[in-house]
N, C-alpha and C positions, 0 to 999 in steps of 0.2 A: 504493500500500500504506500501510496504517494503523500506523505502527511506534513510537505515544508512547501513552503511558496517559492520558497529559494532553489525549487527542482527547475534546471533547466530546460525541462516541456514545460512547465506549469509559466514558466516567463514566457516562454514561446508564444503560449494560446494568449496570454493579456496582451502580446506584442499585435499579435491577428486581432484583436479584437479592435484595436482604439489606432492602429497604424494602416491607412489605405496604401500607401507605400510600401510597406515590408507585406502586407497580401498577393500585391503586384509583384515583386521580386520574389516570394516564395511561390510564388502560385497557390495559395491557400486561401478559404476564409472559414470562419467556424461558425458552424450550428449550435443549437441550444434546446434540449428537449426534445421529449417522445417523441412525440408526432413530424417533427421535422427528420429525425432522423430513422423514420418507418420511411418516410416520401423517400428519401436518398439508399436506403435499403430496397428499394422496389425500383426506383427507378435511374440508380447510376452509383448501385453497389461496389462496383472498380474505386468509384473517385472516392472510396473514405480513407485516410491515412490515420487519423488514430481516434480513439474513442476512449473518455475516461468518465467513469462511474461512482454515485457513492455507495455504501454498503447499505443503507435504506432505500436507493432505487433498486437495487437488486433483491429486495428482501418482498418486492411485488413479484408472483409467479409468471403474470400476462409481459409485465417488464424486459424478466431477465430473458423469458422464452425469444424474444426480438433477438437478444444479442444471442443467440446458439450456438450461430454459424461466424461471432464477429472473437475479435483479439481485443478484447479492453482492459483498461488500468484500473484500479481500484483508488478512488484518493478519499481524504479526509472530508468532510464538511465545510471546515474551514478552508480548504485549496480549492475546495470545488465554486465556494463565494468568493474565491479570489480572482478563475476562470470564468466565470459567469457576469455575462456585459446585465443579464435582470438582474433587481433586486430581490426577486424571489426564487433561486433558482430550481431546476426541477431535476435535480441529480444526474442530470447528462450530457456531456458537451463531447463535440468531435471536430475534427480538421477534415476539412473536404477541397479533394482539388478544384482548382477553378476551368469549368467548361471550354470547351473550342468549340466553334463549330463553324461546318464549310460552308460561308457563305457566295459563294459563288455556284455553288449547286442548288441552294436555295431560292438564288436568284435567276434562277433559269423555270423558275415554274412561271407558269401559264397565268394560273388564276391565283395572286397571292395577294394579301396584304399585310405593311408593312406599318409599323408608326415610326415617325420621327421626333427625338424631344432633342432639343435644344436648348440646354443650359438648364434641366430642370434642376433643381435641387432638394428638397423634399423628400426625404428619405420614404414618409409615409405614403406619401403620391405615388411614388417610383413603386414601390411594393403591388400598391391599387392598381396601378396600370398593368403591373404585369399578370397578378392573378386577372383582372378583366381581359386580358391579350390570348392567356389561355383559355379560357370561355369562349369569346367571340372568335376561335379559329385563327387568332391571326400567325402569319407566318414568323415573323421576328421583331425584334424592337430594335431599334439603332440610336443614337444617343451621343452626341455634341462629347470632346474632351473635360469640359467642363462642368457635367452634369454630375451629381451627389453618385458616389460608388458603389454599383450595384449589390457589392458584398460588405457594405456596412451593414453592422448586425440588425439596426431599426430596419435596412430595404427588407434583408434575407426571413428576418421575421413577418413583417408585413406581406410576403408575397405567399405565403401560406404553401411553402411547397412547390410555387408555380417555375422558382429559379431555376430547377432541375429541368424543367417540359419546354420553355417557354424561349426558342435559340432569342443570343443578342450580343450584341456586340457595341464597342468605343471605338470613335472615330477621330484621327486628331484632326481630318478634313472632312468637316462636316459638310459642305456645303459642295465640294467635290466628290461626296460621294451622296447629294442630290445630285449630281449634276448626272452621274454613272448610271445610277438609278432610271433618269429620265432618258439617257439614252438606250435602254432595256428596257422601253418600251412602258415607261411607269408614267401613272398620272401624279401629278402630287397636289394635294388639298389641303392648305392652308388654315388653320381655325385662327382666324382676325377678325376683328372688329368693322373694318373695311369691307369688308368682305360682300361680293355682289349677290350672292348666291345663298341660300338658305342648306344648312345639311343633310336636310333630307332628300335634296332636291339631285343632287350627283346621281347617275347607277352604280359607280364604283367599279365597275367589271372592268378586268383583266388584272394588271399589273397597277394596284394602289398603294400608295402615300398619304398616311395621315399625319401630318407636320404640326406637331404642338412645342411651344415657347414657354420662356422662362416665367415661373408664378407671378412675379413682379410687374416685369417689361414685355411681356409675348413674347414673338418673334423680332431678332433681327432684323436690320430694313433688307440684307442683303437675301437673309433665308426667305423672307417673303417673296422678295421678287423670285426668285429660283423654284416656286411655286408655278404648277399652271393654272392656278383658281385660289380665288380666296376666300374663303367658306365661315359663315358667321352663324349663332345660333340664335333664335329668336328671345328676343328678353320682356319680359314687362315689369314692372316697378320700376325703380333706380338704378337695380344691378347694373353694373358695366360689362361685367363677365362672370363666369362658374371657374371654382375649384378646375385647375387643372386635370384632375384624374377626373374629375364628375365630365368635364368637358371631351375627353379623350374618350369615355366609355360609350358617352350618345354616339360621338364618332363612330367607332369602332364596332359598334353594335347596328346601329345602321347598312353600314356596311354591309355588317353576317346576313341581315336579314335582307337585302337586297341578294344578297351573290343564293340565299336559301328561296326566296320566290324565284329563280330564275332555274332553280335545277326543280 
């Protein structure tokens, strides 16, 4: 058993946890709890590198039976609050590789769509987006250099699982790779304020772009024009705008249900 802070895995996991920097140069970020790491046991069981337990989550039968087939640590209570980015933690934390995936394969489908955020920051948005992205079928998420880090523990928790199902990728040339996008035959739709066009009103078919901007500032002036429509959502009251994730999911879900009336 693992019962000092001063073990150098147990520095490891706090480094993963609060450093987006040292995630990126290890390739790592850490889970927290049952149910996230049953998703990553089901669905991308290669990517776990280590697993550490306390002797109360193992003393549940439904618990330990999860780990059967897994190699885990045993640590203290006290190491395991040391690991643990909650304040209430739930006896199990793990290091999980961080994803690839071929986007240029993906980018050869027919009927796909795609969202773009640019500069979001909101850890809890980013989560929402992405479990909405899994629901509405969409194919990938693509996401500005500057946008909040997918495997900061607030996104990885928020997306309930969806990190593992849901391909995505950083781009350090966002707007170059609108631009690649649009020459593979993509539309891109714009959610501004400006905007000529009501959301529901696109088909969306073939190759879609849903292009959402920073919680603050929207879009850039330069992202917008790199847009081929500028799509705005109907408001009454005073609002100016919705919640970026609330905004992304009408998107996105429009969308489904277009490309679903049409098969």
């Amino acid at each position: 058993m693992i019962s000092s802070t001063a073990n150098p895995r147990v520095k490891n996991i706090t480094l993963l946890q609060k450093k987006g920097k040292e995630r990126k140069n290890q390739g790592l970020f850490v889970i927290e709890g049952r149910k996230l790491l049953q998703e990553v046991l089901r669905d991308a069981p290669e990517a776990i590198r280590e697993v550490f337990v306390t002797e109360e989550y193992l003393s549940v039968p439904a618990q330990k039976e999860v780990l059967e087939d897994v190699t885990y640590e045993v640590v203290s209570e006290n190491v395991m609050k040391a690991m643990a980015e909650t304040m209430e933690p739930q006896g199990v934390v793990a290091t999980v590789q961080i994803p690839r995936y071929d986007f240029d394969a993906l980018l050869k489908k027919e009927e796909a769509t795609w969202i773009a955020l640019e500069d979001l920051r909101d850890p809890g948005n980013l989560g929402t987006i992405l479990r909405t992205a899994e629901a509405a079928g969409v194919t990938g998420v693509i996401l500005s250099g500057n946008s909040v880090d997918m495997y900061n523990p607030k996104v990885v928790r928020a997306t309930m699982g969806a990190i593992f199902r849901v391909p995505h990728m950083y781009t350090e040339d966002f707007l170059g790779t609108l631009e690649e996008l649009k020459q593979k035959g993509a539309c891109i739709y714009a959610a501004h304020l400006s905007g000529t066009r009501y959301y529901d009103e696109p088909e969306y078919n073939g190759r879609t772009v849903i292009l959402i901007g920073n919680e603050a500032n929207g879009l850039t002036e330069d992202a917008a024009k790199a847009a081929n429509c500028l799509v705005k959502i109907p408001m009454e009251g005073k609002s100016e705008s919705l919640n970026a994730a609330v905004a992304t999911s009408l998107f996105v879900y429009e969308a489904y249900r277009k490309r679903r009336n049409r098969k």
